[in-house]
VOGU-3710 file (C-alpha; in Angstrom, 3 decimals, decimal comma):
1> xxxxxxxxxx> 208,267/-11,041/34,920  208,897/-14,260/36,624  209,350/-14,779/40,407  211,550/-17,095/42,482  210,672/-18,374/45,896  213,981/-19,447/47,094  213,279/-21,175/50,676  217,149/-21,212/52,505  218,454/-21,788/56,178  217,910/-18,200/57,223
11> xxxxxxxxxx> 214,565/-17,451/55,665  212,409/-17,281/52,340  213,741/-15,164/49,869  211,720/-13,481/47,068  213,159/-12,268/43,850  211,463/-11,077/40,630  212,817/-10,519/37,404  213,712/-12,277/33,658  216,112/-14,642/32,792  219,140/-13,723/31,238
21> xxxxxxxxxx> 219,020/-9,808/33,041  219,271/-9,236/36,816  216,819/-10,525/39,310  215,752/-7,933/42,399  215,011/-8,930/45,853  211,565/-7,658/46,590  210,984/-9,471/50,239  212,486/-11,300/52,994  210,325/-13,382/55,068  210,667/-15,575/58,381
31> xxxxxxxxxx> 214,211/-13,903/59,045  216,567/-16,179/60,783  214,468/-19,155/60,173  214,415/-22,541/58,100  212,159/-22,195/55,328  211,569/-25,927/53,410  209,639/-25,156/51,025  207,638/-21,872/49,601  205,474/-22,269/46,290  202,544/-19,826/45,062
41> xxxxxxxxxx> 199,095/-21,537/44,039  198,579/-20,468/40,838  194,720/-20,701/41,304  194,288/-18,403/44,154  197,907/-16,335/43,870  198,338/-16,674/47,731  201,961/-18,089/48,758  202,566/-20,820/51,016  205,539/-21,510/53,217  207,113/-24,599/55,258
51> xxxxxxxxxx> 208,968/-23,294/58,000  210,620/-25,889/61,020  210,877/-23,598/63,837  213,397/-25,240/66,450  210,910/-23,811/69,587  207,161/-24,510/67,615  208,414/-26,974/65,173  206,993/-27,825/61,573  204,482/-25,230/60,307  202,587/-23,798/57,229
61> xxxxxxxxxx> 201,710/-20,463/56,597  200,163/-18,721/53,549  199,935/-15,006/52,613  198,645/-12,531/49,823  201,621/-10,754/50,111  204,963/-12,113/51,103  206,333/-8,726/52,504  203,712/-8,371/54,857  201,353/-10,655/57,315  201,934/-14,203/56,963
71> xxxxxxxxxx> 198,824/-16,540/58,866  199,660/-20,077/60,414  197,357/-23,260/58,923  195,579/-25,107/61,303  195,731/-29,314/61,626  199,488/-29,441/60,498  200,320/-31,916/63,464  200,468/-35,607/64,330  197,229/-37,482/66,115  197,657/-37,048/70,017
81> xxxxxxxxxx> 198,891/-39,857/72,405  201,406/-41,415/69,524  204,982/-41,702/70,130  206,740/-39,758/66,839  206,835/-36,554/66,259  206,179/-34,839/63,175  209,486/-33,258/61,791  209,603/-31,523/59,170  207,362/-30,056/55,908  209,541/-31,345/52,908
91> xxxxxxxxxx> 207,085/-30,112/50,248  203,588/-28,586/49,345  201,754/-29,341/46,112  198,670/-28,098/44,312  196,118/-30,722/43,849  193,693/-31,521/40,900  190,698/-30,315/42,602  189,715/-27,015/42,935  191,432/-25,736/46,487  192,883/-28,951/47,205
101> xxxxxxxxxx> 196,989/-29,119/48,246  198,760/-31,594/49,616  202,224/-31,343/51,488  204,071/-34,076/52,441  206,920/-34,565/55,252  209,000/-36,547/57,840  207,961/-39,348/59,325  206,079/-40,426/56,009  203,418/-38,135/56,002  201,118/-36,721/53,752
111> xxxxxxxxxx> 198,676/-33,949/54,401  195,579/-32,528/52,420  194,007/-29,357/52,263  190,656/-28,472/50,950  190,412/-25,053/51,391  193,756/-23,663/49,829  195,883/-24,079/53,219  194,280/-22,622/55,804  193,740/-26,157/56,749  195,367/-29,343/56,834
121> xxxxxxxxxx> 194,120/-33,126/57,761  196,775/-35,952/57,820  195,613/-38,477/55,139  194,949/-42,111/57,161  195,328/-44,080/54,571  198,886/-43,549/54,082  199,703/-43,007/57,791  197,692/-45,994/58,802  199,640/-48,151/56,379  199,918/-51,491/57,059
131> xxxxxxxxxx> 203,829/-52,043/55,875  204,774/-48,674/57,954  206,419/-50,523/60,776  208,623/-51,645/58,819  209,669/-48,527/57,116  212,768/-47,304/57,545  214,512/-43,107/57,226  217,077/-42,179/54,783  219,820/-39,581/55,071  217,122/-37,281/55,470
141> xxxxxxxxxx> 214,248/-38,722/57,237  211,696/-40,493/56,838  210,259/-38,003/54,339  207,412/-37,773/51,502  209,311/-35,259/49,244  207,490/-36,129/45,755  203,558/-35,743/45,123  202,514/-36,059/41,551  198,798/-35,734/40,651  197,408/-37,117/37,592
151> xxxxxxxxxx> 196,496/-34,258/35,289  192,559/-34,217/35,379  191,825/-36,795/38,010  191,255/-36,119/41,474  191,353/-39,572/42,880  194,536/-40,079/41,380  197,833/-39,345/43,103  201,512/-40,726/43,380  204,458/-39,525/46,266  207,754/-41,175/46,822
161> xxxxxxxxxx> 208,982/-41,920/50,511  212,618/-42,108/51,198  213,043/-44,771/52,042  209,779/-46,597/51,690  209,797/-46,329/47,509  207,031/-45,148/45,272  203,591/-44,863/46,460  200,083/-44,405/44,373  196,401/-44,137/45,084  193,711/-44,163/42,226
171> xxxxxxxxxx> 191,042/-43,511/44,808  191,648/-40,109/46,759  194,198/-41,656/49,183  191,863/-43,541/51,074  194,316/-46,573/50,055  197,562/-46,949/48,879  199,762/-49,408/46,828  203,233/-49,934/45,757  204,892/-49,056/42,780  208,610/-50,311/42,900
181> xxxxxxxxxx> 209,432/-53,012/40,535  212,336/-52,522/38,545  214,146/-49,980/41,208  217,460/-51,876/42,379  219,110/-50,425/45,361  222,625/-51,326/44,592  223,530/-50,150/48,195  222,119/-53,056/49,722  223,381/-56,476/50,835  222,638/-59,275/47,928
191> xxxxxxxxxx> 220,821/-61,077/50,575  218,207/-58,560/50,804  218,680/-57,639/46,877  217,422/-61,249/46,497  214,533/-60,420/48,854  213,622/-57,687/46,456  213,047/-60,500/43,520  210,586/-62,731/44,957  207,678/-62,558/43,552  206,118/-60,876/46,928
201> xxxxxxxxxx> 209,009/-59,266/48,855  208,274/-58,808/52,534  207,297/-55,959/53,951  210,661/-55,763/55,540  212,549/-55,415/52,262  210,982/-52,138/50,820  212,080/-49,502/53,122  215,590/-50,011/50,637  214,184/-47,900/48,056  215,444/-44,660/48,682
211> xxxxxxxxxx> 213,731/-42,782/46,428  215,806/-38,942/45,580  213,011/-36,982/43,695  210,246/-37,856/41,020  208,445/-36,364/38,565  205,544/-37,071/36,177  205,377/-35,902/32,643  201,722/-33,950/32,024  201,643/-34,104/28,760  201,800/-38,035/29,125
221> xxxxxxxxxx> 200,571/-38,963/32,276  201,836/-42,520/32,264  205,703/-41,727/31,907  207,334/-41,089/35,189  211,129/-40,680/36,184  213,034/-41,074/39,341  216,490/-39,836/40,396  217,193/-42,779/42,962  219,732/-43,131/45,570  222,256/-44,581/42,788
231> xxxxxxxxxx> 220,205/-44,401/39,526  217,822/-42,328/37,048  215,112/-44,398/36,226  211,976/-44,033/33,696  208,482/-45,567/33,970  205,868/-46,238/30,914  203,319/-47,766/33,186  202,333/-44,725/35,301  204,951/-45,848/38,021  203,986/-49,832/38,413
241> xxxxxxxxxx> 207,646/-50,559/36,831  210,559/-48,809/36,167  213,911/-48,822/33,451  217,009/-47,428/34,364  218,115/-45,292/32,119  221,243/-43,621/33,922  223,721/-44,683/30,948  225,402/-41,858/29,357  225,966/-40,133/32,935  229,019/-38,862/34,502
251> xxxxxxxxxx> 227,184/-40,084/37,688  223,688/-41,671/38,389  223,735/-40,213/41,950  221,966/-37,093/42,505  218,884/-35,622/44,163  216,829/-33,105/41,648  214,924/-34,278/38,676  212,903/-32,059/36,136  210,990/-32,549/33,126  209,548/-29,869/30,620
261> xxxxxxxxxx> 205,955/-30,078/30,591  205,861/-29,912/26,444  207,660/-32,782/26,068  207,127/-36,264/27,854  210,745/-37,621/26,440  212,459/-35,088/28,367  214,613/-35,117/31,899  216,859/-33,034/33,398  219,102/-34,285/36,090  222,233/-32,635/37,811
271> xxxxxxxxxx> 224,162/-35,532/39,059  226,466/-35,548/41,983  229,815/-37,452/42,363  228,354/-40,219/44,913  226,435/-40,384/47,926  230,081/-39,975/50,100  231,024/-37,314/47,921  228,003/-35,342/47,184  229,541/-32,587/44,583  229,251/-31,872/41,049
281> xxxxxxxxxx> 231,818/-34,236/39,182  235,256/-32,721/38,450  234,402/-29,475/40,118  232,139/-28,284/36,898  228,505/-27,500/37,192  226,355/-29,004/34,607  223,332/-30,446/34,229  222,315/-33,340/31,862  219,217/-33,329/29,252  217,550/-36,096/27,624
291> xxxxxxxxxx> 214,621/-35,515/24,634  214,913/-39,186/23,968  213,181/-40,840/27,178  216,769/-41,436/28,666  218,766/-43,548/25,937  220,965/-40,459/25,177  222,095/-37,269/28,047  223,466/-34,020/26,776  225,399/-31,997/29,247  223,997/-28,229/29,579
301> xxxxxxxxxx> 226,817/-25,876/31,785  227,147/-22,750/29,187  227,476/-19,924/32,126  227,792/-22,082/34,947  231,390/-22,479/37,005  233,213/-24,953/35,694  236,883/-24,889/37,757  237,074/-25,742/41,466  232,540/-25,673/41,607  231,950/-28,267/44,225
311> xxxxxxxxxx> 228,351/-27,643/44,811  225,566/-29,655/46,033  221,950/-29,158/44,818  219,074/-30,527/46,885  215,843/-32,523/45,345  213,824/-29,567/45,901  216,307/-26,748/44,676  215,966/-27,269/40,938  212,256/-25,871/39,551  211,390/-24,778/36,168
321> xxxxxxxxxx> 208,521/-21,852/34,869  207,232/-22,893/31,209  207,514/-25,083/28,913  209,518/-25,695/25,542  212,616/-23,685/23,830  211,684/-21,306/26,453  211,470/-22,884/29,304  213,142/-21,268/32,092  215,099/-23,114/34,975  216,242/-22,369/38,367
331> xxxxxxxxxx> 218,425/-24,396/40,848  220,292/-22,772/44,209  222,792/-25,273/45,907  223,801/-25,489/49,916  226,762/-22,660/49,150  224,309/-20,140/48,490  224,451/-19,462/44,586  221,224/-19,300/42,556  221,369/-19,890/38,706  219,053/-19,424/35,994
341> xxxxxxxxxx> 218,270/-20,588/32,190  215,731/-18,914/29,696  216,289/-20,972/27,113  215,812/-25,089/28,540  219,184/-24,956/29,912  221,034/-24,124/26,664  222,601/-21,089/28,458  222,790/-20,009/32,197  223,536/-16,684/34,448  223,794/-16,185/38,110
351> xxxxxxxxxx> 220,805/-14,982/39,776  222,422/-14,387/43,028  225,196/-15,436/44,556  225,635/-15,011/48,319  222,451/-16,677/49,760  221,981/-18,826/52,944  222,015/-22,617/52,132  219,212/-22,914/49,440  216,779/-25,753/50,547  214,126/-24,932/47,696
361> xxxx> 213,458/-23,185/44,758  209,418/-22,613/43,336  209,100/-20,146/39,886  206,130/-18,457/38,635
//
């Protein structure tokens, strides 16, 4: 039995069920309200939620049981007497230690917890950055919507900032260092392009890299891919440098990115026309596979619309549960449909179809 956390505009959504057969809604939770981002922690089976309310703002809140009490985290906030505002929760993510998380959100920042989510301490080291003056927002914010952890190593972490590029600390976060070279932001002016080629940029030139979503393969720590703001992009370095690797695409703009644990060759990207026309190319619904580290995509749209389907999927709406041939997949889009794969994408079936907005989408 697998469940789906689908976080939309009007609340967090919980189905059960298997793929291929119908899916039953078992709870509705925070009725009426954004939900970011909603994932269960494996580890201790409680269920954590991002919520923006627009009277209380951002907030966290974890529960045993998603039908019944949910209980606020403490420390989710900004330090007192500064001048921004904290947001929005993009995404929370399990870390390597035992009851560590980590959720990251808009205006660049990343949080920890220690004690499964009850409670939350900004880390410093990325906050107290000294290039963040110069960072700039993207469409969306100023947000931290990837966090990677190295599998096994606690000190060792990577997020992406849109649109302050690709971050990573190797000692706990207490500092932080750039991992960029290689991403070319073919939005930009050549006079800053050329910035982005000196051998040290300035500070002022890296809040380009407008980062969509990244991932990191666990069964090969050191490969890495990004779906950028105009380009899919692979890293054999552990995210220090980066190939594009978007060739073979009907677009290379898009926002979600997923990779199947079994196999560090593989992506899976569903690309959208451009970033002024962010649908699915040609009205069809289909997302692209690679098992060859990006220098061949196969499109994958058996069961999914494919006349007059101009949807839009966000970075955090695509999730997979497993690994391998049977590797199941999940993605909602803003219109409110919900698909899902049992078999890596090969074939697909609608889950649901008349949702709010889907802003997430977490399996287990």
């Amino acid at each position: 039995m697998t469940e789906l956390l689908v976080s939309t505009k009007k609340g967090l959504f919980v189905f059960e069920g298997e793929p291929g057969s119908s899916f039953e809604l078992v709870a509705r939770a925070f009725e009426g309200e954004p939900v970011e981002y909603a994932l269960r922690d494996r580890r201790s089976g409680r269920l954590l939620a991002a919520t923006t309310s627009p009277f209380y703002g951002p907030k966290i809140f974890s529960t045993d049981d998603p039908a019944g009490e949910w209980e606020q985290a403490g420390g989710v906030a900004l330090p007192e007497g500064g001048e921004q505002a904290l947001n929005r929760i993009w995404v929370i993510a399990p870390g390597e230690a035992d009851g560590a998380l980590y959720a990251g959100g808009d205006p660049g920042t990343l949080f920890q917890s220690t004690d499964g989510g009850a409670s939350w301490e900004l880390n410093a080291g990325l906050w107290e950055h000294p290039t963040r003056a110069h960072w700039q927002p993207g469409g969306g914010g100023l947000c931290v919507h990837s966090i990677v952890p190295w599998p096994g190593d606690a000190e060792r972490l990577s997020v992406a900032v849109s649109a302050a590029g690709v971050w990573h600390t190797d000692d706990g976060g207490s500092s932080w260092e750039r991992g960029n070279d290689g991403l070319t932001p073919r939005y930009l002016p050549d006079e800053v392009l050329e910035q982005l080629d000196l051998p040290e940029p300035p500070p002022e030139a890296y809040p380009a890299l407008c980062v969509h979503h990244m991932e990191r393969a666990p069964a090969q720590p050191e490969r890495m891919f990004i779906q950028f703001h105009g380009g899919v992009y692979r890293s054999d370095d552990a995210g220090q440098s980066w190939t594009e690797i978007g060739a073979g695409l009907p677009s290379d703009f898009g926002f979600p990115l997923m990779v199947d644990p079994a196999d560090p060759d593989s992506a899976y990207v569903i690309p959208l026309v451009a970033d002024m026309d962010r649908v699915t190319p040609d009205g069809r619904v289909r997302l692209y596979e690679t098992r060859d580290a990006g220098e061949s995509w196969s499109p994958r749209g058996d069961g999914l619309p494919q006349e007059q389907a101009y949807l839009t999927v966000l970075r955090q709406a695509f999730q997979r549960h497993g690994e391998g041939p049977t590797m199941e997949l999940y993605f909602g889009s803003t219109t409110g449909q919900l698909f899902g794969s049992g078999d890596a994408g090969a074939t697909w079936s609608d889950v649901a179809a008349t949702l709010p907005p889907v802003y997430s989408v977490s399996a287990s």
